[in-house]
C-alpha positions in Angstrom: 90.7 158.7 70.4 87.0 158.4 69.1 85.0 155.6 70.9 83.9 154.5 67.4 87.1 153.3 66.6 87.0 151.0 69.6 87.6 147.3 67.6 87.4 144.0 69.7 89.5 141.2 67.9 88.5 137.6 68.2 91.6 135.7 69.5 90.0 132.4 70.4 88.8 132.0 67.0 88.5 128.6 66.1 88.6 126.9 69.8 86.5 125.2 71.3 85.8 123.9 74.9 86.4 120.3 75.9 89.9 117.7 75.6 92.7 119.3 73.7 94.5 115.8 72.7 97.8 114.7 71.4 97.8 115.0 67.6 100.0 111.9 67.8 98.2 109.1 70.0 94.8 110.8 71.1 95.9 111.8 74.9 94.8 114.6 77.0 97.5 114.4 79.6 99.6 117.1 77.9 102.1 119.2 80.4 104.9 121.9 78.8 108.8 121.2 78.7 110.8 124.1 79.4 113.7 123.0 78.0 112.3 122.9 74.6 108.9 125.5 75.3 106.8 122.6 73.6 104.1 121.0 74.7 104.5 117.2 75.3 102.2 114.2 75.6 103.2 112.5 79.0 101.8 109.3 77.4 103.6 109.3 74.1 106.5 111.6 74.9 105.4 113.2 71.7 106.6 117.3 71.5 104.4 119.6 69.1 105.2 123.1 68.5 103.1 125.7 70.3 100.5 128.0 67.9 102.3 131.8 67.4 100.0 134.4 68.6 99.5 136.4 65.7 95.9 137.7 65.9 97.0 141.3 66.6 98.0 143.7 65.0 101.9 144.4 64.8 102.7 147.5 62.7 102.9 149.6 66.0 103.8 152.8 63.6 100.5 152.7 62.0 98.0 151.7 64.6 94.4 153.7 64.7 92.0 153.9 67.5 91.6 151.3 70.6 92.1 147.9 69.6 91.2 145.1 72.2 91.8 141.7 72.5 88.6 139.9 73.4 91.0 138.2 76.4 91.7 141.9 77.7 87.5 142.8 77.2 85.8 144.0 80.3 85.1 141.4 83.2 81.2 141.2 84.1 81.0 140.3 87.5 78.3 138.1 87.7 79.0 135.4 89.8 77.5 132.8 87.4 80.3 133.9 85.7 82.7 131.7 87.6 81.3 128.3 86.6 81.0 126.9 83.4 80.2 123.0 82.6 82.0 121.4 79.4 80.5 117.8 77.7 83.1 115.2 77.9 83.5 114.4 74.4 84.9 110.7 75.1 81.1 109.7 77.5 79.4 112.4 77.3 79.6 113.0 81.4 79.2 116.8 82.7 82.4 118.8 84.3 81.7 121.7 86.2 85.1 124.2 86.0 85.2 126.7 88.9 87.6 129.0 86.7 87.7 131.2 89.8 90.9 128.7 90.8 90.9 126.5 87.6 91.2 126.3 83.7 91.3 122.3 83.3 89.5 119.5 84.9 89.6 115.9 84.6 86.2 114.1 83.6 85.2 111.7 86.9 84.3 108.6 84.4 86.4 108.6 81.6 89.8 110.2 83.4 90.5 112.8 80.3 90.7 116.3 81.1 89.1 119.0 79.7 90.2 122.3 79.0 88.9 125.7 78.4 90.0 127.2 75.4 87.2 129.9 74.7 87.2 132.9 76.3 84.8 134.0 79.3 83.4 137.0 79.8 85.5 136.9 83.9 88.9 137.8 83.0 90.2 133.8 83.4 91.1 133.4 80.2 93.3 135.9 78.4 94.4 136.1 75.1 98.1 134.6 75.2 100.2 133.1 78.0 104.4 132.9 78.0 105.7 129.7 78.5 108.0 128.6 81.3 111.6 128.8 80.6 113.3 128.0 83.7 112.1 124.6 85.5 112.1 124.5 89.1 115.4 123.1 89.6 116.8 126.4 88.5 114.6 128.7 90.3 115.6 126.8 93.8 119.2 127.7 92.7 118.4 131.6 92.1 116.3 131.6 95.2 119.0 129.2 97.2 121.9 131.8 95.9 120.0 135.0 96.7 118.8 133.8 100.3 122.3 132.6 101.0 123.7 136.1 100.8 121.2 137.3 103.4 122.0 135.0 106.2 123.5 137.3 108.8 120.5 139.3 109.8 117.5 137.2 108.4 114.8 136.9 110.7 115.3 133.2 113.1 112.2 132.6 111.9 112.6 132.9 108.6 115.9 131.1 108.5 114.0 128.4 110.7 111.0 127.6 107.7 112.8 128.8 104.5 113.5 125.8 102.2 113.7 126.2 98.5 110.9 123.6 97.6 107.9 125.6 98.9 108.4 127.8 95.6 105.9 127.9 93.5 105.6 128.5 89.8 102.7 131.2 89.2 101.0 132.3 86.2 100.0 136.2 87.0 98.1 138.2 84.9 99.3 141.4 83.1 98.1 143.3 80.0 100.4 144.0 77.6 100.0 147.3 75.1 101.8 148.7 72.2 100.6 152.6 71.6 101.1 154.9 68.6 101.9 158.2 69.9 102.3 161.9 69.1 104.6 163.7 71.8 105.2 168.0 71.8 107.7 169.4 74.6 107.9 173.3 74.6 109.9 175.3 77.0 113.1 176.9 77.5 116.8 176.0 78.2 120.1 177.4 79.0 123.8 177.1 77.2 126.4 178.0 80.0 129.1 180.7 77.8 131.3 181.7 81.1 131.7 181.1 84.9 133.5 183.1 87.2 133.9 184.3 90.3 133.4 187.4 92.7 134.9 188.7 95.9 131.3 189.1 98.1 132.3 190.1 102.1 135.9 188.3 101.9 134.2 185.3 100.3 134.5 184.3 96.6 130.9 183.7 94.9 130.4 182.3 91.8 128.1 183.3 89.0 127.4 182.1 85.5 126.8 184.0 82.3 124.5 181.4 79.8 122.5 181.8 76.3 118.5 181.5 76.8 116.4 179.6 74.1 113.5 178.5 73.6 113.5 174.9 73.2 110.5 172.5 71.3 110.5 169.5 70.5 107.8 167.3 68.3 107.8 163.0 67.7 106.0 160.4 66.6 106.5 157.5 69.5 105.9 153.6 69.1 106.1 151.8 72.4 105.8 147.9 71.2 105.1 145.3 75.1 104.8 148.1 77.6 103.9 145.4 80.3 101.6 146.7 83.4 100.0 144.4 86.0 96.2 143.9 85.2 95.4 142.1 89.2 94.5 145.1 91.4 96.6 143.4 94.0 99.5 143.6 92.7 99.1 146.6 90.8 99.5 148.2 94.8 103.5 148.1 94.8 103.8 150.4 97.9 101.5 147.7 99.7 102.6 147.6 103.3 101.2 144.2 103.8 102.8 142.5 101.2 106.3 143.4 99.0 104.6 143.4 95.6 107.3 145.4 94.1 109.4 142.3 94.2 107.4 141.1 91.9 107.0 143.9 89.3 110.6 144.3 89.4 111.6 141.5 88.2 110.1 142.5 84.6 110.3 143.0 81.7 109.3 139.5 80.1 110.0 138.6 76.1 106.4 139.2 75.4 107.4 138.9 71.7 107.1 134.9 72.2 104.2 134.8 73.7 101.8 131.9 71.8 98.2 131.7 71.6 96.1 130.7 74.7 96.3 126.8 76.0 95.2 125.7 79.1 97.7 122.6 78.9 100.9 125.6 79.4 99.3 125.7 83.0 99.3 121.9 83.8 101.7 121.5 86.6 101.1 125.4 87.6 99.0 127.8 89.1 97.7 131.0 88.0 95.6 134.1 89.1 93.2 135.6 86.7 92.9 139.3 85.7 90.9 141.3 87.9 91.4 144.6 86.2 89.9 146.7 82.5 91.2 148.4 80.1 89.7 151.7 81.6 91.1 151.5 84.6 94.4 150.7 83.4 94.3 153.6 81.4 95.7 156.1 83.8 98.8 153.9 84.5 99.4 153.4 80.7 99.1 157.3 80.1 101.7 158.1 82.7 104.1 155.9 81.5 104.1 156.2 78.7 104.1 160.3 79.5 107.7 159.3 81.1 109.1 157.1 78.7 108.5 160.2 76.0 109.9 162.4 78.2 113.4 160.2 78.4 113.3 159.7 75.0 112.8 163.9 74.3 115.7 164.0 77.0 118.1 162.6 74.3 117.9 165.1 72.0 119.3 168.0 74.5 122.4 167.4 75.7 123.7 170.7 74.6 121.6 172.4 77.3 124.5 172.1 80.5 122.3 174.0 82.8 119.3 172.0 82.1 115.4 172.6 80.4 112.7 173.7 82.2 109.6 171.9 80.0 106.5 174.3 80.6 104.1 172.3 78.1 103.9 168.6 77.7 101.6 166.3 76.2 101.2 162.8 74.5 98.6 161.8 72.2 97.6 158.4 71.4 97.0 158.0 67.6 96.2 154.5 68.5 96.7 151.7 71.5 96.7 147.9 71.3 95.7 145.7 74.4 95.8 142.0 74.7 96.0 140.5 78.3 98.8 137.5 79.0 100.1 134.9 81.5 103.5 135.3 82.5 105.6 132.9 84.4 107.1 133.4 87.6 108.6 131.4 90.2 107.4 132.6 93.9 108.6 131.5 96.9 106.2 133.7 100.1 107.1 133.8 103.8 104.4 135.8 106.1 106.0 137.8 108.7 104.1 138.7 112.1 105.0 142.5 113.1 103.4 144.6 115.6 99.9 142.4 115.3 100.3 143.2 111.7 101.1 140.2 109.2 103.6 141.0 106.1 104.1 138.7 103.4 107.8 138.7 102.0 108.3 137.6 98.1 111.0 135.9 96.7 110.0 136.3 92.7 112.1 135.1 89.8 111.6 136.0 86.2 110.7 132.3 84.4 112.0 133.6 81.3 115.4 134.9 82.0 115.9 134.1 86.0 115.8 137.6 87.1 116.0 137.1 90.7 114.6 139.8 93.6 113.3 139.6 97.2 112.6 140.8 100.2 113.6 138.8 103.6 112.2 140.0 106.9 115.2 141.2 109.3 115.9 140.8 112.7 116.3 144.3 113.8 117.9 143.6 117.5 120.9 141.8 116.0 120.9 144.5 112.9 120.9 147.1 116.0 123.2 145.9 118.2 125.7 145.8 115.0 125.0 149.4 114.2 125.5 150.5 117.2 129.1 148.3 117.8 130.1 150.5 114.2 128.5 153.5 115.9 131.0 153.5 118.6 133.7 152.6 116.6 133.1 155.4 114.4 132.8 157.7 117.8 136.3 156.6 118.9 138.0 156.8 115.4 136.2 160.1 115.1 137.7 161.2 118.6 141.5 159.6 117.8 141.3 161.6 114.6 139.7 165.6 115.9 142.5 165.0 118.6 145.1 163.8 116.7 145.2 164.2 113.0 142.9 167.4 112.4 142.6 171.2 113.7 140.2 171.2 116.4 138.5 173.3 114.9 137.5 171.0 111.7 134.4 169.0 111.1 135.5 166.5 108.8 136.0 163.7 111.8 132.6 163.8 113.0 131.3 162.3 109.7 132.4 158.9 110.9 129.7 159.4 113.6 127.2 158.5 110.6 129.2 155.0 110.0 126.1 153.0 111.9 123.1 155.0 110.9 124.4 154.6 106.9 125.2 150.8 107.8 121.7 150.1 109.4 120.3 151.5 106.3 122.5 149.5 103.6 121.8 146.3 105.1 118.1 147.2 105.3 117.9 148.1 102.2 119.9 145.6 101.0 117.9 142.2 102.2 113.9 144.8 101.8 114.9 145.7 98.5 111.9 148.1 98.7 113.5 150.6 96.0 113.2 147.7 93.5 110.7 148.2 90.7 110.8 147.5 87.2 112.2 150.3 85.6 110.2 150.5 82.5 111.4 153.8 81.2 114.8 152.3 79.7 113.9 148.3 79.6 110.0 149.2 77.1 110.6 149.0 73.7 110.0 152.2 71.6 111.0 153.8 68.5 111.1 157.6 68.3 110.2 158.8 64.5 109.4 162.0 62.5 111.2 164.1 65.2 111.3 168.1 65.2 113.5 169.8 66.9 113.7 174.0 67.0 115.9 175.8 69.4 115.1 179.7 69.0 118.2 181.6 70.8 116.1 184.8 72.8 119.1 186.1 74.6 122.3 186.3 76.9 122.0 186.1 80.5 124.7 187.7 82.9 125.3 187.3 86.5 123.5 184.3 87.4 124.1 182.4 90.8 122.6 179.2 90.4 124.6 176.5 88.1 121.2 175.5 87.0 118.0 176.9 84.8 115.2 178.4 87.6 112.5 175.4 87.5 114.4 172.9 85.3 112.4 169.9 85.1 113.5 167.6 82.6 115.8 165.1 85.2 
């Protein structure tokens, strides 16, 4: 894409720094109600529907260039940045907001709080924010539920401190993008036509006989909310000081009902501003969306049993559309001492639809000492069996000498959960359009002795 066709668009257009106030009796204190996603006056009790985010552009098929949301534009990093002093509107008194830890302060003399609605060039204010769904009653419950189930071999520690109402509901940052894409897969795959076998040195071998083609494929590819972390903290989710892919796998969110920026959505919460541009993002977008194509191209050859082997593969963006959003989480954190190294251990749940995941630090003598009573277990069932079920001279027995090595890792597995990301491939959005398929047969190939293409690559 050109840089000309870069285009910023203005999404605080319109606000203005200072009290946001009740359109019903004049009050700032204004907090969100899950239940009904509205805000509400906590002096009036009066709800008012939130204002749609519809500054961008959403006719993903036919987007053009870069387009930016001026909440997603670069951060400067000037630390003058971080402060910024509002008028009270109601005496006239000067707030300073350290927006480094804050978007809302109350005025010292008149008691109404301000709020900062414009954007600032430091990444603290984005262009839309997802309102909480789930209150923290039902978090506790989803953390309460998934903790319970990971009592056994939970760290004394950890059992000793964990209690429910130290979760915290979070506001992280991520940058959500829509592309307009061109994908082209070329390479070649194979048909199996016959399998059979041969008598090799008193030993059957089997070979294959399949038809050879070439194989390309070409598709226009909308991806609408591809969701990607924009802090640089918790972009790291292979961090061995902290389980941040707890976090990102958790995701996706309904990014779809996200509403325009308000600083009252975060009364009651904290957040984390974005630390993260566009540019540096880039890379992560390119790849996945690289691998989202290649599932989607996937679809379309299912007639090729022995598999594709893709030589040439690229994505071109026609077009890409960034705007940067809060999105809710509830967060519960435990910080685990290890070999004078310190761990932090998430418990995360999605504040839209109570997606729960974590990672509890285990006790690994007790986890042993159980591995090793299955261990010997296995040993004597393995030795009862070789001795008398099976020919001496069979192996099958001694795989029950695996039974604690495959437990140790099960349960490790199970309360770590480091395998858990957000599997973005199937859960982004995208529509594949304008496809072209040609399959060009080149020949028949005899006498083969692997069940698969040499190199295939499209798994």
């Amino acid at each position: 894409m050109e840089e000309n066709k870069e285009r910023i668009i203005q999404t605080d257009e319109g606000k203005e720094h200072g009290q946001t106030k009740c359109p019903k009796c004049g009050s700032t204190e204004i907090a969100l109600n899950p239940k009904t996603e509205k805000l509400r006056c906590l002096f009036c009790r009066n709800e008012f529907e939130p204002e749609k985010f519809e500054e961008m552009e959403t006719d993903i098929e036919h987007l053009e260039g870069e387009i930016i949301g001026s909440g997603a534009a670069d951060i400067q990093t000037d630390a003058d940045n971080q402060i910024v002093t509002l008028k009270c509107s109601s005496c006239g008194a000067e707030v300073v907001i350290d927006t480094a830890t804050q978007t809302q302060a109350r005025c010292h003399w008149c008691r109404n709080i301000l709020s900062l609605n414009k954007q600032i060039c430091n990444g603290a204010v984005p262009d839309a924010v997802l309102p909480f769904k789930v209150n923290k009653k039902e978090a506790k419950e989803c953390i309460e539920q998934f903790v319970g189930k990971r009592q056994l071999f939970a760290h004394p520690k950890f059992k000793e401190e964990f209690t429910a109402d130290n979760v915290m509901g979070v506001y992280l940052p991520y940058m959500v993008i829509d592309t307009n894409a061109h994908a082209s897969f070329g390479g070649q795959g194979e048909i199996e036509s016959r399998q059979y076998t041969r008598k090799e040195n008193d030993k059957e071998k089997t070979y294959y006989d399949a038809k050879l083609y070439n194989v390309d494929r070409e598709f226009d590819l909308g991806i609408e909310g591809l969701t990607v972390e924009s802090s640089q903290d918790k972009l790291d989710v292979h961090s061995r000081d902290r389980t941040n892919n707890i976090i990102n796998s958790i995701m996706p969110f309904d990014t779809e009902n996200c509403v325009r920026w308000n600083a009252n959505y975060l009364h009651g919460y904290t957040s984390e501003k974005r630390d993260v541009n566009v540019d540096q993002l880039s890379p992560v977008v390119q790849k996945q969306c690289e691998e989202i194509a290649k599932d989607r191209v996937n679809e379309t050859i299912s007639q090729y049993d022995r598999g594709v082997r893709w030589d040439s593969r690229n994505l071109v963006f026609k077009g890409r559309q960034w705007k940067s959003a809060y999105l809710p989480i509830w967060l519960y954190s435990f910080q685990e001492e290890k070999n004078d190294q310190k761990i932090i251990h998430y418990v995360a749940v999605n504040a839209r639809t109570k997606e729960t995941m974590g990672s509890i630090p285990v006790y690994k003598p007790k986890l042993l000492l159980f591995s090793a009573v299955i261990e010997l277990v296995g040993l004597i069932a393995a030795l009862i069996l070789h001795f008398t079920v099976f020919d001496q001279g069979q192996w099958y027995p001694w795989l029950l000498l695996l039974s604690g090595f495959i437990y140790y890792l099960v349960i490790h597995n199970k309360y770590r959960n480091s395998s858990a990301v957000h599997h973005y491939v199937k859960e982004t959005k995208c529509k594949v359009s304008n496809i072209e398929k040609q399959d060009t047969f080149i020949k028949e190939r005899t006498g083969l002795d692997s069940p698969a293409i040499e190199g295939a690559n499209n798994c």
